[in-house]
N, C-alpha and C positions, 0 to 999 in steps of 0.2 A: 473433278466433275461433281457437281452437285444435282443431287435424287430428289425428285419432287416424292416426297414421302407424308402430306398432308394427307392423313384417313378420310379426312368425309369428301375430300374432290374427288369424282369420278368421273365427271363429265366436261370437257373443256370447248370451247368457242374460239377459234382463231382465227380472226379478221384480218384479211389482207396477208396469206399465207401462200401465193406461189409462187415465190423464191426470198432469198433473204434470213432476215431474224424469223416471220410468220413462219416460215418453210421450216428451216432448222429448228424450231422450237417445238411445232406439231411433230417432227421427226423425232425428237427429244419425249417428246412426253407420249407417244405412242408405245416406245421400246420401254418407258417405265411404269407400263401399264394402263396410261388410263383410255379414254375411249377421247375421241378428239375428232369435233363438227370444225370443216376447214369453211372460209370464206372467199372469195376475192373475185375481181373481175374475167381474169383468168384460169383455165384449170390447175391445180395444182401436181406436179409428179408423186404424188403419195401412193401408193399400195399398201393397203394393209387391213384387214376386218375389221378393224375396231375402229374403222375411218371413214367419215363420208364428207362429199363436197358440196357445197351451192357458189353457182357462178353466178355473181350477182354484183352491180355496181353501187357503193353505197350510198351514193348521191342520185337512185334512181328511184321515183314514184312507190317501187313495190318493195322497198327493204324495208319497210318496218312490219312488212306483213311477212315476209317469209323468213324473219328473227323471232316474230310471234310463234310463226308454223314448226321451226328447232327445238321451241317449247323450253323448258328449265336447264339452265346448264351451272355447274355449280364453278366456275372458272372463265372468264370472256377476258382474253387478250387484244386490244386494239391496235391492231400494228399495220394498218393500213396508211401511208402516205404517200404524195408527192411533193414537190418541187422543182421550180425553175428558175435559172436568172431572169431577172427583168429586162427587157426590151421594148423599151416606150417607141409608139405609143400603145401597144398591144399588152392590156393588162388581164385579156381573158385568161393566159394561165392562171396567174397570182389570184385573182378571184375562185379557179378551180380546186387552188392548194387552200384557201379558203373551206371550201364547202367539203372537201373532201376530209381534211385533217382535222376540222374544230368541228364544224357542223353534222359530219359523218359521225364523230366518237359522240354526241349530243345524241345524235338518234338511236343509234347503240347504248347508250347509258338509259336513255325514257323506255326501252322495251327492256333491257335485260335485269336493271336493276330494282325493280318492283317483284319480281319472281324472287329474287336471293333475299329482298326484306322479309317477303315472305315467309322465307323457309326460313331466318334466321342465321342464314349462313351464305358464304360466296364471296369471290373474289373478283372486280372489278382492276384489268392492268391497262391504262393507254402510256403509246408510245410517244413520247414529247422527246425534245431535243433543247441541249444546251444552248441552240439560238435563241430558246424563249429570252434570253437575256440581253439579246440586240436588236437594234433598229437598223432593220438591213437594208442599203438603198439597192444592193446587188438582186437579193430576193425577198421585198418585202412583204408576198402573200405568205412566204413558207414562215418569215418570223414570226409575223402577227398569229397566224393560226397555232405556234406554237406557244405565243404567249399565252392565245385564250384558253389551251388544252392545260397547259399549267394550271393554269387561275381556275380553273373551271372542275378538275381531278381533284385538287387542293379543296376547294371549296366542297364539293362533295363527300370528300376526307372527312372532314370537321363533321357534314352534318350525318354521315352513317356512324359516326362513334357509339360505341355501347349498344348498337342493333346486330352484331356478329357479324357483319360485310363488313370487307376490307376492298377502301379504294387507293389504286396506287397510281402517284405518275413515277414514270421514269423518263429523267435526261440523259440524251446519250449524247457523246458527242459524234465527233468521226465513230464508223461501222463500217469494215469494207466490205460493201454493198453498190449496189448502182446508183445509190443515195449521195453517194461521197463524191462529188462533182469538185470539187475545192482540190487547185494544182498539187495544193500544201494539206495534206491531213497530220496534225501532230496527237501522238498519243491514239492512233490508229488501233479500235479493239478488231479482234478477229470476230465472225458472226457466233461463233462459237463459245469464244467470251461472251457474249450478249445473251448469250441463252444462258448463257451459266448464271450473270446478275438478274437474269427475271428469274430463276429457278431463289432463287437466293430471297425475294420479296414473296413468295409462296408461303416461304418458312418465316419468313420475321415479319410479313406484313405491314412493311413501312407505308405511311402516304406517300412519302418523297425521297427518292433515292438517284443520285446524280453521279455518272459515273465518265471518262473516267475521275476520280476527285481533284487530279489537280488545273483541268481542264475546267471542273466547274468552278473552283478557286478563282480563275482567272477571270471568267465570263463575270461573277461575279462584282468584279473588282474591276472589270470594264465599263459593265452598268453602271456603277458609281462613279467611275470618272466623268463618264460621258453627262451624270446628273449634274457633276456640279459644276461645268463647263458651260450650261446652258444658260 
């Protein structure tokens, strides 16, 4: 197990936190002390004083007011997603996993990360997936949205260097989660595991950490096939 033991976070943000990695991770970092604002569309099972919730969807008109209304938090995990297979000609999910995954962490990123430039300090974590590395014809809103969360964490990376904020993405692959829809999950982390490699970017503060590695070895090297194929 790994202790979130970073001194100056005191106050965490976790987006898309009523079950899952969100759930277990506010769980996690409640019992190691720190004080933990949950988010999501649904209530969350948490009990605990050092804990409050906003039900709130973040693809809805009034989130970026009541991210402003939480006010500073020295920690914002973005672990809010969906996805679905494709079923043409209905592509309203795939446009939902759209706004919700890349557009949702956008809007969370414009209100929360001006407050941590501020103070000089804070940690910015979105949750991305090792599909950023395919073009999926089975669920092409959940890939693309994972693409742009990459490219978009990454790029933010670069440009808060040397202001004391740390932006991370994290690819995960399979998480057994209600996320894991795929007959075939290989290299299958427990959520448990998953909270242990975001506890793990607290402390070392990577832009990009891809787990698990040989899973993203592969994606990798898929991408590249698939490039010079075309």
């Amino acid at each position: 197990m790994v202790a979130a033991t970073l001194p100056f976070v005191a106050r965490a943000l976790v987006i898309g936190n009523s079950d899952g990695i969100g759930l277990a991770l506010s769980r996690r970092l409640l019992a190691d002390g720190w004080q933990v604002v949950g988010l999501s569309r649904r209530a969350a099972p948490v009990e605990h004083p050092a804990y409050a919730h906003h039900t709130r969807d973040v693809t809805g008109p009034g989130y970026p007011d009541l991210l402003a209304g939480i006010g500073h938090v020295d920690l914002c995990v973005y672990a809010a997603g969906i996805g679905d297979l494709l079923e043409l000609p209905d592509l309203a999910p795939q446009t939902r996993a759209l706004e919700v995954n890349l557009l949702g962490l956008a809007r969370t990123a414009e209100v929360v990360l001006p407050g941590m430039l501020a103070a000089g300090a804070g940690h910015l974590i979105g949750l991305s997936s090792l599909a950023d590395a395919l073009i999926s014809p089975q669920a092409p809103g959940y890939a693309a949205s994972k693409a742009g969360m990459t490219s978009y964490l990454r790029g933010l990376a670069g440009a808060a260097r040397g202001t004391g904020v740390a932006v991370t993405c994290v690819r995960f692959g399979f998480v057994d989660t209600k996320m894991a829809k795929s007959p075939a999950k290989p290299a299958l982390l427990t959520v448990d595991e998953a909270v242990d490699v975001l506890l793990r970017c607290l402390r070392d503060r990577p832009a990009v950490l891809s787990r698990p590695r040989r899973m993203a070895v592969a994606a990798t090297a898929l991408r590249l096939l698939t490039a010079l194929r075309r």
